[in-house]
C-alpha positions as CSV (number, residue, x, y, z in Angstrom):
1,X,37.5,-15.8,27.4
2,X,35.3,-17.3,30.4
3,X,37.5,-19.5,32.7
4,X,36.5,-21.7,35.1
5,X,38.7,-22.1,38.2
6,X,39.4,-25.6,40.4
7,X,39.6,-24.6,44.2
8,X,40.1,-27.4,47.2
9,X,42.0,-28.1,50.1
10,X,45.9,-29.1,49.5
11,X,46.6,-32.3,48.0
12,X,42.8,-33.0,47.4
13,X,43.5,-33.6,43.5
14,X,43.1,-30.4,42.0
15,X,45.9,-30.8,39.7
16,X,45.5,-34.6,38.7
17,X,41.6,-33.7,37.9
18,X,42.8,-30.9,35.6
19,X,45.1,-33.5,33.8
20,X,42.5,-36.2,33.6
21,X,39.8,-34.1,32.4
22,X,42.2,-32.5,29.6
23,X,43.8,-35.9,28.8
24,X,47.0,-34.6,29.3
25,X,49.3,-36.5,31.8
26,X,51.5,-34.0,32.8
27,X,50.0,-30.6,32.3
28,X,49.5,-29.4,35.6
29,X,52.1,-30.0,38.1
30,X,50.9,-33.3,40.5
31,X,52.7,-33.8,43.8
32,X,52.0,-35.8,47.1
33,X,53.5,-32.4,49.2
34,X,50.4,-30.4,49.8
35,X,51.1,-26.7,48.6
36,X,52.6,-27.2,45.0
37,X,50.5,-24.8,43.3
38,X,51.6,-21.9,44.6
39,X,50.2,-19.2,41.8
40,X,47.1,-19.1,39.7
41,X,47.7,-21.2,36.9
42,X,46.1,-20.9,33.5
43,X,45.5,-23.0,31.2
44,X,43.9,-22.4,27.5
45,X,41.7,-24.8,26.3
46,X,41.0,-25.1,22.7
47,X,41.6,-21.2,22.2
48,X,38.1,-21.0,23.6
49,X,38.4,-20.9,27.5
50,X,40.8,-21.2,30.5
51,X,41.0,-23.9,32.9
52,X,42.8,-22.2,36.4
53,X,44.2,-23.8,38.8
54,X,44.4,-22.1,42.3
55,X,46.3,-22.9,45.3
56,X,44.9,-25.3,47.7
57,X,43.9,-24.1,51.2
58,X,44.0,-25.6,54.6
59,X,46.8,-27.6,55.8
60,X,50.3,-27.2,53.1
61,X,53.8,-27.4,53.6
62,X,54.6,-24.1,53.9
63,X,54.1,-20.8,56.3
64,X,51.8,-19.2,57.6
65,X,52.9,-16.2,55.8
66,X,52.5,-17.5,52.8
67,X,49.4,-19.1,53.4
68,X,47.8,-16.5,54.1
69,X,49.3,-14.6,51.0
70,X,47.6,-17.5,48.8
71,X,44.2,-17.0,50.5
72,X,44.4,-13.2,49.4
73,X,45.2,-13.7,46.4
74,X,42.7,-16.2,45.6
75,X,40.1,-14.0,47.5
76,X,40.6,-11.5,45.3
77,X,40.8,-13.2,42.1
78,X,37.3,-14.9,43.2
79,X,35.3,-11.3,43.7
80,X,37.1,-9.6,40.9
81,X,38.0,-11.4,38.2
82,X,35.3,-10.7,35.5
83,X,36.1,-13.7,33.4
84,X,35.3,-16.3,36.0
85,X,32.5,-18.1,34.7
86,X,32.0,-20.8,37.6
87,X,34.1,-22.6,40.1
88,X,34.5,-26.2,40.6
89,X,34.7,-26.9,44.3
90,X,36.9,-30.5,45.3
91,X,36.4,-31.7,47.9
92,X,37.2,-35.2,49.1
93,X,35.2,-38.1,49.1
94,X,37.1,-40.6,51.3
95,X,36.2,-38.1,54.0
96,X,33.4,-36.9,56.2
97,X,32.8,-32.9,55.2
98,X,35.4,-31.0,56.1
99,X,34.5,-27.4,58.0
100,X,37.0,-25.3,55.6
101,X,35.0,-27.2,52.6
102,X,31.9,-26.2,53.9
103,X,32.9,-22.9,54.5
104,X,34.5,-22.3,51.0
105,X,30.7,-23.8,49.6
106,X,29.0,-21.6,51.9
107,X,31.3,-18.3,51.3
108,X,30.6,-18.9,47.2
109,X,27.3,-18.7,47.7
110,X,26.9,-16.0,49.8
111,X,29.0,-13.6,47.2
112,X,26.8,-15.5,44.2
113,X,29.4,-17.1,42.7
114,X,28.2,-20.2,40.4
115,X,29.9,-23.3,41.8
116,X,29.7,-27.4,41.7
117,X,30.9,-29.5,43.9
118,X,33.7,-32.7,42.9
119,X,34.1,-35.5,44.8
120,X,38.1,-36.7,43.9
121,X,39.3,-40.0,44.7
122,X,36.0,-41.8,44.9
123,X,38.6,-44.9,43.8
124,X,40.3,-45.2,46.8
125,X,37.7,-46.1,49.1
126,X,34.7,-48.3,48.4
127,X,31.4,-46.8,46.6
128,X,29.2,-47.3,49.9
129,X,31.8,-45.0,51.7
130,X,31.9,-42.8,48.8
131,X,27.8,-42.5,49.0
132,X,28.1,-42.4,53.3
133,X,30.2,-39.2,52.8
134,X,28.1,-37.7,49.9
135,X,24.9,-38.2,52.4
136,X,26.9,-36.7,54.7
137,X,27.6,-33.6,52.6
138,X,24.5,-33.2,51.5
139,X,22.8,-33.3,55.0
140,X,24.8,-30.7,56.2
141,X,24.9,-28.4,53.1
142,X,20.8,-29.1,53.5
143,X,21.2,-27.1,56.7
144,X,22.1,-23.7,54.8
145,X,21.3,-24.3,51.1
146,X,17.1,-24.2,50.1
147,X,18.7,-25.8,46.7
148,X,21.4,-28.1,46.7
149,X,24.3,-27.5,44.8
150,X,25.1,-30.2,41.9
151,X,28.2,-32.9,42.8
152,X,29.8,-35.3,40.6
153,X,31.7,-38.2,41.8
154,X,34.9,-38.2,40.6
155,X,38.4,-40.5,40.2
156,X,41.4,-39.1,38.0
157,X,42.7,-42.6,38.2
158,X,39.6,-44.3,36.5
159,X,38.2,-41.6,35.0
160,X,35.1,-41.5,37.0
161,X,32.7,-39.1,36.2
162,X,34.7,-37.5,33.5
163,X,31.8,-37.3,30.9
164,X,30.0,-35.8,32.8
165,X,31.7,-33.2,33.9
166,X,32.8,-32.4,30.6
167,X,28.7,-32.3,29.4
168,X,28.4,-30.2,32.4
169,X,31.6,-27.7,31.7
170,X,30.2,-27.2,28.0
171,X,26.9,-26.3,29.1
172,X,28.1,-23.7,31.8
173,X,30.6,-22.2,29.0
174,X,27.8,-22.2,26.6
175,X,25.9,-19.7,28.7
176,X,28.6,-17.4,29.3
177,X,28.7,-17.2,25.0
178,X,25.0,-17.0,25.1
């Protein structure tokens, strides 16, 4: 079954996305300490496909040694894993871009690995911010990419953006049954 894996920095909504896209409140674990997914979680949606949830990177409360155990693993299952379809890359959109963001987005595409990019918690600042920051983004993935990748602007609290996506996620799936 394809599967299509969430990947972000710690704490940048991962979880709560998967949760608000699957209309399940309490499906993947949500926490306000960075570092709570700690595996690769899967999770079957209608017998058809798997959602996965990986470990955040950058900052989380927990060691170095681990850390860096979490970035192997999700190395690995990134290159290797033959049922990954695409990769939704969160990134947060009450901030400036980020230079471990940038580097996940530009890592992805250098080993051809189909991606979007989500903008989480577009709620909790105000939509000109939100559209300063995606500028922003886009002006410096313009400095590597000849072809933008796609973004949606997203909010797990309101739902923003959750159509969408979901048009956009059953499309993608419906090549990888093509």
């Amino acid at each position: 079954m394809p599967e299509l894996a969430f990947m972000g920095r710690s704490n940048v909504g991962k979880s709560s996305l998967i949760n608000m896209l699957l209309g399940r409140k309490q499906l993947a674990k949500v926490s306000s300490r960075p570092g709570k997914t700690q595996l690769i979680n899967h999770f079957l949606v209608n017998d058809t496909w798997h959602l996965v949830d990986l470990p955040g990177y950058g900052w989380a409360q927990a060691g170095k040694t681990k850390r860096q155990q979490w970035a192997k693993m999700v190395k690995a299952y990134l290159l290797h894993r033959e049922q990954l379809s695409f990769v939704l890359v969160l990134v947060d959109a009450r901030h400036s871009p980020q230079k471990l963001d940038i580097a996940l987005i530009n890592w992805l595409g250098e080993h051809q690995i189909p991606f979007f990019i989500l903008l989480t918690k577009a709620d909790k600042d105000s939509k000109q911010q939100v559209s300063k920051n995606l500028a922003m983004l886009q002006r410096v993935l313009n400095n590597d990419w000849e072809v933008l990748p796609q973004v949606f602007v997203t909010s797990s609290r309101d739902r923003t953006g959750r159509e969408e996506l979901l048009h956009c996620i059953q499309h993608e799936l419906g090549k990888y049954n093509a």
